[in-house]
PALO-112308 format. One line per 3 residues: for each residue x, y, z of C-alpha. Coordinates in pm, 1 decimal. Last residue first. Layout:
! residues N
X:Y:Z ~ ...
! end
This chain:
! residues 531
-2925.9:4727.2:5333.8 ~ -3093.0:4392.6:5170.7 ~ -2868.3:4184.9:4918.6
-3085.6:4001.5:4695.8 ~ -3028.7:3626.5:4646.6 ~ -3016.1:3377.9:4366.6
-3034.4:2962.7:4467.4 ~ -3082.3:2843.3:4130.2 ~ -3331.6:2596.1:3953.9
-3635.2:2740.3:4022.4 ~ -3581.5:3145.4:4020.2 ~ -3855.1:3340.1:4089.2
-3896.2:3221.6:4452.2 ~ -3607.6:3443.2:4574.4 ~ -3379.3:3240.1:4768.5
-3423.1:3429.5:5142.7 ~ -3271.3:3768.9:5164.5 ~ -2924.2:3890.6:5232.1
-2784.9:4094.9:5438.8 ~ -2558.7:4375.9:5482.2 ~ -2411.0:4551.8:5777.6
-2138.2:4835.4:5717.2 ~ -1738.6:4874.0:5829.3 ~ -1577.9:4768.2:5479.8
-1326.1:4542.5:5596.0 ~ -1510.4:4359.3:5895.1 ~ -1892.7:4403.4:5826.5
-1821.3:4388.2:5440.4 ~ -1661.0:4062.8:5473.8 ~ -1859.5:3956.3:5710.1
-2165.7:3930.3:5494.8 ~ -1992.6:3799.5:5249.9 ~ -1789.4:3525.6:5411.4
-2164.8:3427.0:5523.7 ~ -2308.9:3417.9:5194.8 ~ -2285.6:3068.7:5092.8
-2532.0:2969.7:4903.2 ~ -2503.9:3049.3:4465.8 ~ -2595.9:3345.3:4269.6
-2615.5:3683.8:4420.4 ~ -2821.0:3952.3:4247.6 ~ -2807.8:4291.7:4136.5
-3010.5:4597.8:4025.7 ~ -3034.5:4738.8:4395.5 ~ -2699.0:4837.7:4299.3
-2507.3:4873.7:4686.8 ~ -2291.8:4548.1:4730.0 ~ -2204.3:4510.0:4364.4
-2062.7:4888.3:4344.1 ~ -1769.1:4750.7:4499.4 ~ -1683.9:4620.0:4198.6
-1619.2:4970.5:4006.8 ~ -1790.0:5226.1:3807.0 ~ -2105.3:5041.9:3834.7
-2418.4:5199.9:3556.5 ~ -2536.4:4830.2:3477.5 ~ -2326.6:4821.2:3123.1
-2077.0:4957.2:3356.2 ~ -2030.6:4681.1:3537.7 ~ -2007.6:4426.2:3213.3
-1757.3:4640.1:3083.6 ~ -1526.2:4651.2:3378.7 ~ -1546.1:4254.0:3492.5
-1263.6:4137.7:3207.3 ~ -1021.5:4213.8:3493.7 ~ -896.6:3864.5:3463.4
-1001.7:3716.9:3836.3 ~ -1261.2:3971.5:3845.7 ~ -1420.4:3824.1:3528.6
-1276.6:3454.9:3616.4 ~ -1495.8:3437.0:3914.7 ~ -1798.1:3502.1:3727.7
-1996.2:3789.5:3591.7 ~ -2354.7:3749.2:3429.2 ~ -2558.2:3988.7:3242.4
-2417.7:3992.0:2911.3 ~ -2466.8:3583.1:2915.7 ~ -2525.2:3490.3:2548.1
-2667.4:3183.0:2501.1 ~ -2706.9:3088.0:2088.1 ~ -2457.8:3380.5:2068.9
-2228.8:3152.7:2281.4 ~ -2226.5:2888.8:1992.5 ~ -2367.4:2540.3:2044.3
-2214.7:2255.1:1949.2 ~ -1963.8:2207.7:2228.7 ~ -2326.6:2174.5:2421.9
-2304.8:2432.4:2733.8 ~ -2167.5:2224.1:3083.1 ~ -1873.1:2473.1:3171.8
-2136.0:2768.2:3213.7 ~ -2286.6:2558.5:3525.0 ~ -2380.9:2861.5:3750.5
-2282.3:2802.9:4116.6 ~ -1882.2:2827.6:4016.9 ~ -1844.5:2892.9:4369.2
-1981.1:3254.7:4362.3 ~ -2177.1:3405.1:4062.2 ~ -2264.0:3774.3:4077.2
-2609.5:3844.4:3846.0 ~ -2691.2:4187.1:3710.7 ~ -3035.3:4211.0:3668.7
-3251.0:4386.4:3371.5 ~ -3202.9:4097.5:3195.5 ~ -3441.2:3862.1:3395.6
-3591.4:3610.8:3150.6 ~ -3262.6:3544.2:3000.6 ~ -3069.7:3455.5:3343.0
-3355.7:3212.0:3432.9 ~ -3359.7:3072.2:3060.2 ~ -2952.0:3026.3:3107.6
-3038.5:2806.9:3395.9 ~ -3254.8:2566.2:3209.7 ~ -3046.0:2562.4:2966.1
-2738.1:2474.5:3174.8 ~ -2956.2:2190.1:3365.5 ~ -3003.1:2026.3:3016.9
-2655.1:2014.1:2931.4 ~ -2600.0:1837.9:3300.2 ~ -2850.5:1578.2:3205.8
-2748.1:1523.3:2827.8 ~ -2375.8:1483.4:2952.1 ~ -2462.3:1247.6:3228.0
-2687.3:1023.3:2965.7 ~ -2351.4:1077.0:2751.5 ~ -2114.3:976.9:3016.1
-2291.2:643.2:3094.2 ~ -2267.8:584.9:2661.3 ~ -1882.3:623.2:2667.8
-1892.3:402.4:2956.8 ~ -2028.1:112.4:2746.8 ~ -1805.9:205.8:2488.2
-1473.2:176.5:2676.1 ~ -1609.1:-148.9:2766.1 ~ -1654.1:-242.1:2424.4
-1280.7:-175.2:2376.0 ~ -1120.2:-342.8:2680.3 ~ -1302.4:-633.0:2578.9
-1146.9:-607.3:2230.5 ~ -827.1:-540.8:2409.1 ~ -884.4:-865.7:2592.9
-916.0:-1084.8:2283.9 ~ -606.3:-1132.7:2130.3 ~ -522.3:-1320.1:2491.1
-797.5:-1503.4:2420.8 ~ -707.0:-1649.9:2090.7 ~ -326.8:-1755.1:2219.9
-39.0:-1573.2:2124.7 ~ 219.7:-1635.0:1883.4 ~ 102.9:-1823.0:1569.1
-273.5:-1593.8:1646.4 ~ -75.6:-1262.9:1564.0 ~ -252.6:-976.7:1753.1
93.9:-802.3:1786.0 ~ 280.2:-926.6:1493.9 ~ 491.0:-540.8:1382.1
720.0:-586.5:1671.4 ~ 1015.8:-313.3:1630.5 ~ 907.3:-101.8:1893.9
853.5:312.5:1932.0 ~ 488.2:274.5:1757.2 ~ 331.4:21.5:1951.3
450.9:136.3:2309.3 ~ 455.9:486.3:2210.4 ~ 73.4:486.9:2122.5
-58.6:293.1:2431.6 ~ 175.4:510.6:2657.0 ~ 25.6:801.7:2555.6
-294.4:661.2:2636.3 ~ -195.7:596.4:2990.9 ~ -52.7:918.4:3071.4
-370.7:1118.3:2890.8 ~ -643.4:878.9:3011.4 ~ -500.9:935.4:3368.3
-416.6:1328.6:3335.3 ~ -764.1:1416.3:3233.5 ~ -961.5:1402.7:3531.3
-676.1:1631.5:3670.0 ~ -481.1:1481.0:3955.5 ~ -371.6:1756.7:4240.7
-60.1:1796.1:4391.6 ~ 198.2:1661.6:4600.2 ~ 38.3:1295.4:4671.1
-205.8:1247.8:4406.7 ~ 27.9:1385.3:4125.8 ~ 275.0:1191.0:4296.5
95.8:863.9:4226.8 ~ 17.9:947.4:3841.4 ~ 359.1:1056.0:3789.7
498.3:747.0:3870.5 ~ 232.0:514.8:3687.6 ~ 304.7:721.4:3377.7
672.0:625.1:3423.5 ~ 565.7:290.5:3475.9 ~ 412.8:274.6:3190.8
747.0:367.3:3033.0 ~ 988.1:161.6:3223.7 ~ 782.3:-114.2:3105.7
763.7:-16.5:2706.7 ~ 1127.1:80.5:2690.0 ~ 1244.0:-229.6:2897.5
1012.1:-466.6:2680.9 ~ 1199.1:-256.9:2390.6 ~ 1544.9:-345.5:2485.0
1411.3:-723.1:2509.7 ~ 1280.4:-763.5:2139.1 ~ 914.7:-738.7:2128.1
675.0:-1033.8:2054.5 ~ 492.1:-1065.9:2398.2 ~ 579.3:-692.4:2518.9
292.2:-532.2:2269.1 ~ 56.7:-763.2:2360.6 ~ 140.0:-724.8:2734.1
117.3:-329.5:2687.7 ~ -201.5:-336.5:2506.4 ~ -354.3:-553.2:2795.4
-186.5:-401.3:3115.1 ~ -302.9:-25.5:2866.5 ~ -650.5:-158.5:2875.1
-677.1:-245.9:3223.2 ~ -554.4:80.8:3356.8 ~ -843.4:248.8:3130.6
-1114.1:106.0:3196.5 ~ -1026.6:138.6:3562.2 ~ -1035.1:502.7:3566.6
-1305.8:605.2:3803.0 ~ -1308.0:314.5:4070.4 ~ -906.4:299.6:4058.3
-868.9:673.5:4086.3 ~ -1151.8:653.3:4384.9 ~ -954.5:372.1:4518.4
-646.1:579.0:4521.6 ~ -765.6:901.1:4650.7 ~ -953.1:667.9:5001.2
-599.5:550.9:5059.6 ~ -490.4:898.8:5054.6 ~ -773.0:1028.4:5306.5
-790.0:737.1:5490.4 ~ -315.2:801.1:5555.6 ~ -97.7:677.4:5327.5
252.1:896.4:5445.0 ~ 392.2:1176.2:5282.4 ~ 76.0:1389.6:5214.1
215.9:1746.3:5181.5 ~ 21.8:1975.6:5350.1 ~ -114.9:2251.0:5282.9
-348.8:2504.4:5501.5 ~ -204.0:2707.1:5673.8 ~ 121.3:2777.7:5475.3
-128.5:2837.8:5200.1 ~ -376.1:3111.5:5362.2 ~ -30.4:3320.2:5380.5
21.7:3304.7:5028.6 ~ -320.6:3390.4:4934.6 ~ -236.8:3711.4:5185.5
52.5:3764.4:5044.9 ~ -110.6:3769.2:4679.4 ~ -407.5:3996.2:4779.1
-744.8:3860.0:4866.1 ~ -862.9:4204.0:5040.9 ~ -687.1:4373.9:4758.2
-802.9:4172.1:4532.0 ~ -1148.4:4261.2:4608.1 ~ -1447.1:4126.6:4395.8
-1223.0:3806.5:4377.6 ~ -1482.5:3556.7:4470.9 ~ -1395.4:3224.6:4359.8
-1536.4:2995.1:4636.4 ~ -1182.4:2854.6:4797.8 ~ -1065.7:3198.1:4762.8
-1330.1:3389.3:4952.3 ~ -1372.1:3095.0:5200.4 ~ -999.1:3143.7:5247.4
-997.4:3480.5:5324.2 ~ -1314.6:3445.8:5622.5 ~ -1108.5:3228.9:5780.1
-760.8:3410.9:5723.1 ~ -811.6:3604.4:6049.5 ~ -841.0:3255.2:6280.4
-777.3:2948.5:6031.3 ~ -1053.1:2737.4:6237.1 ~ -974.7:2397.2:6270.3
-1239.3:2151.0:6117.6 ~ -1029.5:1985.3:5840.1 ~ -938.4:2064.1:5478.3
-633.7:1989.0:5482.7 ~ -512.0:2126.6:5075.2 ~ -301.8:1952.2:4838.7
-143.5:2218.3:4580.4 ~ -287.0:2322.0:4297.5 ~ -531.8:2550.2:4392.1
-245.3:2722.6:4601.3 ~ 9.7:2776.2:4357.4 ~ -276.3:2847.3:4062.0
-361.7:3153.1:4267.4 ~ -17.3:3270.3:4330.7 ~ 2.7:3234.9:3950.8
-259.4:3399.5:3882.1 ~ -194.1:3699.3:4075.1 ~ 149.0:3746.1:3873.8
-52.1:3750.2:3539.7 ~ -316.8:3981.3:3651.0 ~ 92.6:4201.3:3755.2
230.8:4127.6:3328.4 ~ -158.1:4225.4:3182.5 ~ -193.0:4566.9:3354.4
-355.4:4672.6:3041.9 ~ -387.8:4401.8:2779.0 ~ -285.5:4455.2:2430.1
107.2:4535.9:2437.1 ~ 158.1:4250.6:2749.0 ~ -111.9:4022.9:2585.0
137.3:4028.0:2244.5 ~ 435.2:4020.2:2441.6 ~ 320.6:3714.3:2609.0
224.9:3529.8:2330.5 ~ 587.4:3619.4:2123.2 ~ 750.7:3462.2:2374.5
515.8:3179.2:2367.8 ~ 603.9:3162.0:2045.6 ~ 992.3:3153.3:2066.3
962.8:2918.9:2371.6 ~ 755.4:2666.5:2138.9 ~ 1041.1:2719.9:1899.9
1291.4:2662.9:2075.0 ~ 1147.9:2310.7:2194.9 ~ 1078.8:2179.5:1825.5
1433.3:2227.2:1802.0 ~ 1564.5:2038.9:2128.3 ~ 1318.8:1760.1:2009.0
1513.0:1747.3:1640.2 ~ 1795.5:1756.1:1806.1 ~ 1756.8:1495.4:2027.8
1486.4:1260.1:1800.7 ~ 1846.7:1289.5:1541.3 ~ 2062.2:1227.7:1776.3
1901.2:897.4:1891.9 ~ 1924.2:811.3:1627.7 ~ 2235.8:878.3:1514.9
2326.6:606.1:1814.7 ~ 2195.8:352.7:1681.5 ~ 1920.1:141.0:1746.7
1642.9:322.4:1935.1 ~ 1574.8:194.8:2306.5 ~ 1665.7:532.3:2418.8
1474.5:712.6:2241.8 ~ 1191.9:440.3:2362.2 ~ 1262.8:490.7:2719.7
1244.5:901.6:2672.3 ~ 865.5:903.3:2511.1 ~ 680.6:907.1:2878.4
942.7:1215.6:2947.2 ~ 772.6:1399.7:2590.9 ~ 465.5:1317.4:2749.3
523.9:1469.2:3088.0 ~ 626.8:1787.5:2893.1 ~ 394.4:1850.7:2641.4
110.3:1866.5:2915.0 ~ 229.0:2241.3:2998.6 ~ 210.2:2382.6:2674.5
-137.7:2435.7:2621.3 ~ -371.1:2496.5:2233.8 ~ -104.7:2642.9:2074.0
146.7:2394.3:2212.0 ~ -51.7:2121.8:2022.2 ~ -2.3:2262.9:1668.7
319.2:2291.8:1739.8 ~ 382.2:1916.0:1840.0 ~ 151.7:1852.9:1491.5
398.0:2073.6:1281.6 ~ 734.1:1857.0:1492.2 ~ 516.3:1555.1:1329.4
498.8:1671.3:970.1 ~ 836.1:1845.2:958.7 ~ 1060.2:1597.6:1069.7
1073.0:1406.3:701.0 ~ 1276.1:1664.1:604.3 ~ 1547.9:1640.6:822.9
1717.2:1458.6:591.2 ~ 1692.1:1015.2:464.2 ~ 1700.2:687.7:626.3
1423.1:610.0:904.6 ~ 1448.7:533.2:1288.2 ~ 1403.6:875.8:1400.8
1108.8:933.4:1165.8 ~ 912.3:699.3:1427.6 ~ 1012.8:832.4:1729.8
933.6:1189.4:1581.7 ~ 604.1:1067.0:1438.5 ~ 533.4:921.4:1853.2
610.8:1279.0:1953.3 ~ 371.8:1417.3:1678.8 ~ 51.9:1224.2:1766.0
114.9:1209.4:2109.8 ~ 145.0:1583.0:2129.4 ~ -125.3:1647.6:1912.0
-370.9:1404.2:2151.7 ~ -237.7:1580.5:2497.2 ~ -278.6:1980.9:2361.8
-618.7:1858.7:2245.6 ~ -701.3:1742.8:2605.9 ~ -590.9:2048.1:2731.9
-774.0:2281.0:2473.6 ~ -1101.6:2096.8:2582.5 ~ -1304.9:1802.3:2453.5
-1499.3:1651.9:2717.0 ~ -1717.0:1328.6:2499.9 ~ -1413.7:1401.9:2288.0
-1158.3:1287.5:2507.7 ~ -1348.9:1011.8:2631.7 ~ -1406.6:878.0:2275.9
-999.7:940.4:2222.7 ~ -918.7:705.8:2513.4 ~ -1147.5:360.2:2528.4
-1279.6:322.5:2181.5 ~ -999.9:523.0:1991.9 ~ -720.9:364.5:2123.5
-902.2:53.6:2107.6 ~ -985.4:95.4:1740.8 ~ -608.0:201.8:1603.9
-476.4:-115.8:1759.5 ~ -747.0:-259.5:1550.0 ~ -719.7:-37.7:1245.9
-365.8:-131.6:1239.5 ~ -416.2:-445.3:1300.8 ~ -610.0:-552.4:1024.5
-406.9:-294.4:759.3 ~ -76.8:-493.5:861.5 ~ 158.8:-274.0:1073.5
418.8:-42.3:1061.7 ~ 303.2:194.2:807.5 ~ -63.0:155.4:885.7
-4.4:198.8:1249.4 ~ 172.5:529.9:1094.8 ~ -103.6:644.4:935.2
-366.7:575.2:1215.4 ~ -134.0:798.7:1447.5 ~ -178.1:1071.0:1177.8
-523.5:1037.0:1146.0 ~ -581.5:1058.1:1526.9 ~ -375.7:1394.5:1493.9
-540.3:1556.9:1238.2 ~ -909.4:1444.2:1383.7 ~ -830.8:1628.4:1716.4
-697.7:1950.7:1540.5 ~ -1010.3:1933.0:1395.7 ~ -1250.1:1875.1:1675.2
-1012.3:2198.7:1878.2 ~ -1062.4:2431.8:1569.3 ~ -1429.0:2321.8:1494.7
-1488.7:2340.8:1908.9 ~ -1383.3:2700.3:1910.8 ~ -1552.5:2767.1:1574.5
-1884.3:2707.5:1741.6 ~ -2125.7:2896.1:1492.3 ~ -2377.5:3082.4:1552.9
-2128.7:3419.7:1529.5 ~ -2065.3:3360.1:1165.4 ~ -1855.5:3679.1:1059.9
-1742.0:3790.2:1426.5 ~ -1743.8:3454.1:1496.8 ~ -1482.7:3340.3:1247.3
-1234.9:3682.9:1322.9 ~ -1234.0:3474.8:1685.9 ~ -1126.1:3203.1:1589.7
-908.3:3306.5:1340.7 ~ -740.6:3522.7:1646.7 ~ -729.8:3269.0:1902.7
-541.2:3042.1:1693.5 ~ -254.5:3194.5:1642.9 ~ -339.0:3413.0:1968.9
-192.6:3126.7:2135.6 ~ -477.7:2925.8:2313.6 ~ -279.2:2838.2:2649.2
22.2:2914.8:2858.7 ~ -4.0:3308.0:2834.3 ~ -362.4:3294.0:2995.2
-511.1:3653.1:2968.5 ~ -782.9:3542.6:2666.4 ~ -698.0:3816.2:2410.2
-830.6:3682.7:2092.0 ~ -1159.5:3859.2:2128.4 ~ -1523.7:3870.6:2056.7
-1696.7:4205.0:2054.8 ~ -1852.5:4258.5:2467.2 ~ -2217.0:4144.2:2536.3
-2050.7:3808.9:2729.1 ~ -2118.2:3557.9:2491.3 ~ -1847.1:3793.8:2213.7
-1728.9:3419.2:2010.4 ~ -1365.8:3429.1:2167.1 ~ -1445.0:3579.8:2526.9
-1772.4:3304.6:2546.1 ~ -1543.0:3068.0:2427.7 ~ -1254.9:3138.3:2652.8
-1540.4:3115.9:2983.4 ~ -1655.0:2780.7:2833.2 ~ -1289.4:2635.7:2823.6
-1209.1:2755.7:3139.0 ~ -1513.4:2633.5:3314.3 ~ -1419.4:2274.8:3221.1
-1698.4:1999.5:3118.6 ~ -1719.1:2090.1:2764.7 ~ -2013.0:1926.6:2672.8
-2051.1:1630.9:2394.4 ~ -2353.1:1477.3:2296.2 ~ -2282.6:1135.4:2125.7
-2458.8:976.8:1866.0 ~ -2375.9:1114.2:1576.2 ~ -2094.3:1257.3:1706.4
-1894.9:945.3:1747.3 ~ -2034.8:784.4:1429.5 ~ -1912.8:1077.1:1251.2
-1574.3:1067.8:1406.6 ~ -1511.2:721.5:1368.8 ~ -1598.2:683.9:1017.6
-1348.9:1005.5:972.7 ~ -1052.7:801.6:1122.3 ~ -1127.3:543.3:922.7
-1122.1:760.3:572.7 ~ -823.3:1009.8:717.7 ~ -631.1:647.8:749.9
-724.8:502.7:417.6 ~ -620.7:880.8:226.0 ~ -308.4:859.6:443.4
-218.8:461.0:361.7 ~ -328.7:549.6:-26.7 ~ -77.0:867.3:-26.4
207.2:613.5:140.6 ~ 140.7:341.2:-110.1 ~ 0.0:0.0:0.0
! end
């Protein structure tokens, strides 16, 4: 089979998949990030849309700014999710292409079909930038294995180290555990120009991501007021969210009513909330959790309840993989998985373990495993037993049956957005304040464009969190955030408003309360303050 006929057959598949996938899937975002770029990017909040989303680690303005010139002309369209579905099917058809290089055209497509069933499903059932980032990097670091070990120049780097690229527009971060997944099989390569040649090319690809994101940060720094000190209150932010936290019964004395602020995303006063005192709130509350205590043991089963689909299809795809390969690259594929193993654990113990990170680790290891070898019989029945070729299969349909549990969840939590969004829409003369992420923004339909739900009367944490709060206040005549307490025309969203209350007794030296859940609203807890 020719190269061109092994792409054109692996774009083919891959699209089968797709279609199938979203014909009868129903896909939600599931991250409050994602939603709040969109809304930014496709103009949901009443402002024009806008490439300059704050973060300098994620959405390059490379992308940002076709997306967003694409709403501006078609605002009911989701270009966000077109951009992050297609970078999605580039990369699953490139990993199909080189299966179909290595490997017969049967199991190609069925190495390809696990993958697919079990990891990439998931991924697109909650398809964010992150979980892009994760797919185009194992896309193009598994190319760069695989060009590694081939005769000819550099130019046969350029598809993959593209596809790296193309992931570090979308997040840099998760480049770098995946790139230290791919290390065992450098070194397992035969020859020592080969390794060279992944080295350099890899050290490359590397200057160039710091060359963009160079360039990202300038850009935000010349477009975005105050952009470089936001970006230094992040980070203390992110410090502490991502850090493990005791979350026990002891008072924290002054930094109580702090930490209540922080923990439910109210940054009406950074002042109050300032970096030292963020940083203070830390040393009182983290902990680094050293020894297996119930709270530990009690992480680990929920990882094993939660992700078990996916632990026992990577044992599977990794013994297959292990029963035909020569010894250096049983090492490569061991020391690998149990790399991702590693970084699983002390992501639980140190610092916090994304929903994502597990698929993403494990997945990654999938791909490298059959790519970064020199077996090309996996699934052969003259050496392995019939049963044995059928646990991926297993593996497989199970990945489907919870594909369909997350969909019933998906519809469900979808739903509960529009019903919310109908209680924002049929009051727009009020200015609503959400606390503790009390509105479900992050569970819109990827299909559906923010002009479809626009939200010009809503501010959430990441408004005052990104200064992006300024035109929605003055839409409602506020010159500043401190106007919330006093406009008659606002209203609280979510249920704890103790902090608040004391809050403005303490720091602002005046009583406030607030009333009982106002009946109008059915699927909300929304408050008025009374004075």
């Amino acid at each position: 089979m020719r190269l061109t006929s092994k792409l054109l057959w692996a774009a083919g598949i891959t699209a089968i998949f797709f279609a199938v996938s979203f014909l009868f899937l129903h896909p939600i975002y599931y991250s409050g990030d994602d939603a709040y770029l969109l809304y930014l990017l496709g103009g949901g909040f009443g402002s024009p849309p806008t490439e300059l989303l704050h973060y300098n680690h994620l959405m390059h303005p490379l992308i940002g700014w076709p997306i967003k010139s694409m709403f501006t002309v078609f605002p009911f369209i989701n270009w966000f999710t077109i951009f992050l579905y297609g970078a999605h099917f580039i990369s699953i058809t490139y990993i199909l292409y080189l299966l179909l290089q290595k490997f017969s055209f049967v199991r190609a497509v069925m190495i390809h079909a696990v993958f697919f069933l079990v990891f990439e499903t998931f991924f697109l059932l909650h398809v964010t930038f992150t979980v892009t980032a994760v797919v185009a990097g194992i896309a193009g670091i598994a190319g760069l294995i695989v060009k590694s070990k081939e005769d000819g120049g550099w130019k046969k780097f350029i598809v993959p180290a593209l596809i790296v690229l193309m992931g570090s527009l979308f997040r840099i971060h998760l480049l770098i555990p995946l790139f230290i997944l791919s290390l065992p099989f450098v070194l397992a390569l035969i020859g020592y120009s080969n390794k060279i040649k992944f080295t350099l090319a890899a050290a490359g690809l590397i200057a160039v991501i710091a060359l963009l994101n160079f360039g990202h940060k300038a850009y935000y720094q010349s477009g975005i007021p105050g952009w470089k000190k936001a970006e230094a209150y992040r980070q203390v932010v992110f410090e502490y969210f991502n850090s493990p936290i005791y979350y026990g019964n002891e008072p924290i004395s002054a930094y109580d009513t702090k930490r209540q602020w922080l923990e439910y995303g109210i940054f009406i006063d950074k002042e109050y909330l300032s970096p030292s005192a963020i940083k203070e709130i830390g040393r009182t509350v983290h902990f680094t959790r050293l020894r297996l205590n119930a709270a530990m043991k009690n992480s680990f089963y929920w990882l094993y309840v939660e992700s078990r689909v996916f632990f026992v299809s990577v044992i599977c795809m990794v013994s297959l993989l292990c029963w035909s390969s020569a010894m250096r690259y049983k090492i490569a594929i061991i020391a690998s998985a149990a790399g991702a193993l590693a970084m699983i654990c002390a992501l639980i113990i140190f610092l916090k373990l994304p929903f994502y990170m597990v698929p993403s680790l494990l997945g990654a290891v999938i791909v490298f495993s059959a790519l970064g070898t020199n077996t090309d019989t996996v699934f052969e029945p003259r050496v392995m037993s019939f049963n044995w070729m059928l646990l991926p299969f297993l593996c497989a349909g199970w990945g489907v049956v919870r594909a369909a549990k997350i969909d019933a969840s998906n519809r469900e939590l979808n739903e509960g957005f529009q019903r919310m969004h109908l209680e924002v829409k049929n009051h727009p003369s009020s200015l609503f304040v959400v606390t503790e992420d009390f509105f479900p923004i992050d569970f819109i339909s990827v299909w559906d464009a923010p002009a479809k739900f626009p939200l010009p009367n809503v501010l959430f944490k990441d408004h005052f969190f990104n200064n992006t709060d300024g035109p929605i206040l003055r839409r409602f005549g506020l010159r500043r955030p401190d106007d919330v307490w006093t406009n008659s025309n606002v209203l609280f969203w979510g249920r704890q408003m103790g902090a608040l209350k004391k809050y403005n007794r303490e720091v602002k030296k005046r009583e406030i309360n607030f009333s009982y859940p106002l009946p109008a609203f059915k699927d909300a807890e929304v408050r008025r303050v009374l004075r």
